[in-house]
C-alpha positions in Angstrom: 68.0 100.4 125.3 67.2 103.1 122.5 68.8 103.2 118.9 72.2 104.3 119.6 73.3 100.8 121.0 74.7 98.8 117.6 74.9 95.3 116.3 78.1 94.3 118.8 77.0 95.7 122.2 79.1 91.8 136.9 79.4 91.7 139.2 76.6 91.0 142.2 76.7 89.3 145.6 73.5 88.4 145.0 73.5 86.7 148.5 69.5 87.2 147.5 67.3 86.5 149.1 64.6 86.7 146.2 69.0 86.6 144.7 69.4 101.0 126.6 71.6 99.9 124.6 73.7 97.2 124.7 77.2 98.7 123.1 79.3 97.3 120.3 81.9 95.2 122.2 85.2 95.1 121.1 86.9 92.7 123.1 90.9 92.5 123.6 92.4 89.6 122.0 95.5 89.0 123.7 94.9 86.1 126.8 96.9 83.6 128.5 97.5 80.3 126.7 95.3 77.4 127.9 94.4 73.6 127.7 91.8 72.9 124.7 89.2 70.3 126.0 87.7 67.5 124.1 83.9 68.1 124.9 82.4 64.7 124.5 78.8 63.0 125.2 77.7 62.3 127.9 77.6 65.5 129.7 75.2 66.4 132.6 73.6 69.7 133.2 74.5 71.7 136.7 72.0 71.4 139.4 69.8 75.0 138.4 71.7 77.7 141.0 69.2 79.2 143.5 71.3 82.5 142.8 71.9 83.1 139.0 74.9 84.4 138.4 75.8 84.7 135.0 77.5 86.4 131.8 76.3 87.4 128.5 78.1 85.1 125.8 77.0 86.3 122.5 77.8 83.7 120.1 78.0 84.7 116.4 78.9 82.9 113.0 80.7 79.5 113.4 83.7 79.8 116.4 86.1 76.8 116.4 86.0 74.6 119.0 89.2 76.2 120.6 87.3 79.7 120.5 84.3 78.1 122.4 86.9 76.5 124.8 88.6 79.8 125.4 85.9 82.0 126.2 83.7 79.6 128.3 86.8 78.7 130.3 87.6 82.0 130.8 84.0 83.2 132.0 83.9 80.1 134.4 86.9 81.5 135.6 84.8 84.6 137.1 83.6 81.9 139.5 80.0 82.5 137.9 77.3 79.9 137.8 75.3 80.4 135.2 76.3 81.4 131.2 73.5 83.0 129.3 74.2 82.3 125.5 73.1 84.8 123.1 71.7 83.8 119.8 71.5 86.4 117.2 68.6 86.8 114.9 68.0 89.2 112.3 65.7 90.5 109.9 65.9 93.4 106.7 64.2 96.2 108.2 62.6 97.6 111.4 59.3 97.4 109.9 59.8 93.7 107.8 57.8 90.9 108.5 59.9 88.3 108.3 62.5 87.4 111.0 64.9 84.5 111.9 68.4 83.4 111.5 70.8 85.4 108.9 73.9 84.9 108.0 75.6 85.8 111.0 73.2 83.6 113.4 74.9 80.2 114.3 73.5 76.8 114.2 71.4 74.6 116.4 75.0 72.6 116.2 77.2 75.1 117.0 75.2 76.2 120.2 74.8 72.8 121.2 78.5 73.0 121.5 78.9 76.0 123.1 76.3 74.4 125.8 78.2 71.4 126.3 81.5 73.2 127.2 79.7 74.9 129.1 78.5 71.9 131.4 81.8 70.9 131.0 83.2 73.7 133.4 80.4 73.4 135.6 78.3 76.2 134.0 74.2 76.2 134.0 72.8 77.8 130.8 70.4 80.2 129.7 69.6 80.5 125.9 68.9 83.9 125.0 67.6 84.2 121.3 67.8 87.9 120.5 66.8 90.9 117.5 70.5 92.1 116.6 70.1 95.8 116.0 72.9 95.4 112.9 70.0 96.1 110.6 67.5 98.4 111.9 70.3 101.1 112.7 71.1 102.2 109.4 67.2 103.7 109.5 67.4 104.9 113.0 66.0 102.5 114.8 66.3 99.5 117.2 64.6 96.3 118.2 62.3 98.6 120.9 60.9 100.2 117.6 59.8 97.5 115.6 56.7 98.0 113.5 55.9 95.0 111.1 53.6 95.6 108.7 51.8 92.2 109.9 52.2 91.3 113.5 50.5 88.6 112.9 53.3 87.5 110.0 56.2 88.5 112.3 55.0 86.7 115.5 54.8 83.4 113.2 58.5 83.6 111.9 59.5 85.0 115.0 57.8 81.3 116.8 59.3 79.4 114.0 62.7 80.7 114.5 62.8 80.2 118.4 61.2 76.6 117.9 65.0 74.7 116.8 66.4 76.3 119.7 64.2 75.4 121.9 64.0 72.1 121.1 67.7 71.9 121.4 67.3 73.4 125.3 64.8 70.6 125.9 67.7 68.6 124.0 70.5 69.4 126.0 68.7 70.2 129.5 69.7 73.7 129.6 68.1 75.5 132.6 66.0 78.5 130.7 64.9 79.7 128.0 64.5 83.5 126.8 61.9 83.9 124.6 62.6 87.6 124.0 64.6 90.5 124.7 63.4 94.7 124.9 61.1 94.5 121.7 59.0 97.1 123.9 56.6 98.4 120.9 55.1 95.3 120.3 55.3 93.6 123.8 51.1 94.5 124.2 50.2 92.0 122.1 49.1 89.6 123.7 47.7 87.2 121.3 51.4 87.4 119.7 53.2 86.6 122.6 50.7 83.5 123.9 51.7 82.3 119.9 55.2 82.4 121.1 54.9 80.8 124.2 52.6 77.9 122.9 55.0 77.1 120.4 58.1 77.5 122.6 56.3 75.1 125.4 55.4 72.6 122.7 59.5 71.3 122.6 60.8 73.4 125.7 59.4 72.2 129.2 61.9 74.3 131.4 61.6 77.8 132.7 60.9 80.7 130.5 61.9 84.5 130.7 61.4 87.9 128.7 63.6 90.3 128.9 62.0 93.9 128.8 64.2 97.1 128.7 64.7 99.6 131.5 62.5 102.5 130.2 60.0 99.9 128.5 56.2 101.2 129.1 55.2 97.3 129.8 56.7 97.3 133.7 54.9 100.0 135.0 51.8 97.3 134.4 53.2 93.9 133.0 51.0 92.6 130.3 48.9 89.7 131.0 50.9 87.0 128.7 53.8 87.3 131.0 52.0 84.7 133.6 53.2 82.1 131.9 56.5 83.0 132.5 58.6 81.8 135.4 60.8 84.7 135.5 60.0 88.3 134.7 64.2 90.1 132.5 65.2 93.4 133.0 67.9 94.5 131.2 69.0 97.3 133.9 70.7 100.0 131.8 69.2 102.7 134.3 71.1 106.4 134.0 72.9 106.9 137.3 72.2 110.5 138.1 75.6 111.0 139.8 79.1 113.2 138.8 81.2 110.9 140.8 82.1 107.5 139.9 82.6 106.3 143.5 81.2 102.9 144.9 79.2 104.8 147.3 78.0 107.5 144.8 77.1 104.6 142.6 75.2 102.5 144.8 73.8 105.8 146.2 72.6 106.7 142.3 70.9 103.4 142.0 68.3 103.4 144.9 65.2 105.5 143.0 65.4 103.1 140.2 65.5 100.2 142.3 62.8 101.1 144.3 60.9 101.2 140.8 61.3 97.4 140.6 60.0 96.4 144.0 56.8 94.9 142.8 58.1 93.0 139.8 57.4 89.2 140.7 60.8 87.1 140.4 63.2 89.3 138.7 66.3 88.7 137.0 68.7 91.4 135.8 69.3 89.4 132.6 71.7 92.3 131.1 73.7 95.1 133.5 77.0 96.8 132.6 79.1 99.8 131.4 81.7 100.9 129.2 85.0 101.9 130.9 84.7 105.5 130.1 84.9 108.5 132.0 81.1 109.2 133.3 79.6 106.2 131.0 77.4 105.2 134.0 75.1 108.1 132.9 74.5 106.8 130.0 75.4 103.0 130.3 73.1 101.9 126.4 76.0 104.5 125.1 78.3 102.0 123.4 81.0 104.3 122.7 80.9 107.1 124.9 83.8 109.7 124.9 86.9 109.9 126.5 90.0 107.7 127.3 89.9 104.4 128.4 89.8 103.8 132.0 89.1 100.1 133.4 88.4 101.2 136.9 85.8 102.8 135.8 83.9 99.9 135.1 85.4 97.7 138.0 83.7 100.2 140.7 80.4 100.2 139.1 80.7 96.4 139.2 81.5 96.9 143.0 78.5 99.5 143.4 76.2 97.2 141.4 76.7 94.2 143.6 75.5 96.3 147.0 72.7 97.9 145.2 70.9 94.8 143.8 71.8 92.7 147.0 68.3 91.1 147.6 66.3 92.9 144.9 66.2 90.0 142.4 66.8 86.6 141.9 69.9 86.5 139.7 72.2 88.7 137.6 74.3 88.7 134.4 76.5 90.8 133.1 76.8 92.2 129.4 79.2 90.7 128.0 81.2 88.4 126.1 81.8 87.9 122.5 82.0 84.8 120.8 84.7 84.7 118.8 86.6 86.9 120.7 88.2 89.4 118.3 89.5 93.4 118.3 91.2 95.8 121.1 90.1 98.6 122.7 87.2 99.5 125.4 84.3 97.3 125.4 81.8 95.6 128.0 84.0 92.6 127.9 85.1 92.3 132.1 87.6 89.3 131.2 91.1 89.6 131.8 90.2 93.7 133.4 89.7 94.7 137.0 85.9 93.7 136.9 87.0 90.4 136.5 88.3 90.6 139.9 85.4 92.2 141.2 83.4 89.7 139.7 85.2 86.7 140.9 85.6 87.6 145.0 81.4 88.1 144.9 80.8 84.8 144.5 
């Protein structure tokens, strides 16, 4: 996803048999009243789904523990198995050195929360520690561009601020870990990367994943540190060269690209979606593309995704969910719109 995606950027039969620009999301606020649980020890992980299906939940700040009930209750209610929880990380400038959490990045604690309501609605988890964009898009940039002045420096906060989270994954059971997402100009460094993964493995012992962008240079030949991984990401924001927004159009549109990702050992879609916007699935990274609002827009390239990925990869999860919940208007967000009912008669 390129720079125009900002700071707040489903559905798939993925009866599989193997199974960019994330936008700001402004979810609705209004939602049907329900029961708050009590999330108490001991709490048991899901059996790891053969299939991964999942949603985005990107968890910012401190939410209250009614806030983390609402939303997880509401995306196990998309009959999903799998929730992948976003961690956001920042740091001051697209070519600084130092990143980690900021103010906006929540505690070990409060994902540890978020995990166990989670397993509480019978949800597998992902953790997805991720570069927010909110501060590299005042200079024009995104996380793809990044260009510390020490790569070095920047790979050793970067291992340093994965390493609590990780440890609360091993912690808490949780079924993979993500230890990156489309940072495509620095994804050649190998001796970087290894850094990362050495330090992740030293308190994580599950599954790893990287997430690499649509257009990233990397897949066309994956660089060599990505054998340790168990999964290869792809965050499938691919332009669907098509006028018509039909289910067949769509699924007609996505072939060439999938074809592109035919030899990419165990894939996972780890992000796919679009804003409900006349003609957005041209330009899916667009995060607030013109026009009025129109929801079955988004529902039928739900639809069209399921049939096109049908086989092609090992799970998929949709972008996405806020956590708090907050704002109106058109957004990613499938809960409580038609792609929730998409979503929920795939699985």
């Amino acid at each position: 996803m390129h720079y125009l995606r900002l700071l707040f950027a489903s559905a798939l039969a993925l009866t599989l048999a193997g199974c960019g620009q994330k936008a700001a999301v402004q979810p609705v606020a209004t939602h049907p009243p329900h029961k708050v649980h009590v999330v108490a020890k001991p709490l048991v992980a899901p059996p790891w789904p053969t299939v991964q299906s999942g949603i985005n939940v990107e968890v910012w700040n401190t939410p209250t523990p009614s806030q983390i009930d609402g939303v997880i209750n509401a995306v196990a209610a998309l009959h999903v198995r799998t929730v992948a929880i976003v961690i956001p990380f920042g740091q001051s400038n697209w070519q600084a050195n130092n990143v980690g959490p900021v103010h906006f990045t929540p505690s070990p604690r409060v994902i540890r929360q978020v995990i166990l309501q989670a397993y509480h609605d019978h949800l597998s988890v992902m953790l997805r520690p991720m570069l927010d964009e909110g501060t590299l898009t005042p200079s024009g940039h995104w996380r793809g561009d990044i260009a510390p002045q020490s790569l070095n420096s920047w790979f050793k906060h970067y291992a340093q601020a994965l390493t609590p989270y990780a440890a609360l994954g091993q912690q808490e059971h949780v079924g993979a870990f993500d230890i990156g997402t489309e940072l495509s100009s620095i994804e050649s460094d190998n001796q970087g990367w290894d850094t990362v993964i050495h330090a992740v493995k030293q308190v994580y012992q599950g599954p790893l994943l990287y997430s690499f962008n649509w257009n990233s240079p990397s897949l066309a030949a994956l660089p060599p540190w990505t054998k340790q991984l168990t999964w290869i990401g792809l965050d499938a924001y691919y332009p669907l060269n098509t006028p018509s927004g039909t289910e067949s159009a769509l699924v007609q549109a996505w072939q060439p690209w999938i074809s592109q990702t035919a030899k990419i050992p165990n894939l996972v879609i780890t992000e796919l979606g679009v804003m409900p916007k006349p003609h957005a699935w041209q330009a899916p990274w667009v995060w607030d593309p013109p026009g009025p609002t129109n929801w079955s827009v988004q529902a039928q390239y739900d639809a069209a995704a399921i049939k096109a990925w049908q086989g092609h990869a090992q799970g998929l999860y949709w972008w996405g969910v806020m956590l708090p919940r907050s704002g109106q208007g058109a957004s990613f967000d499938p809960i409580w719109h038609p792609s929730a009912a998409v979503i929920q008669t795939a699985w």
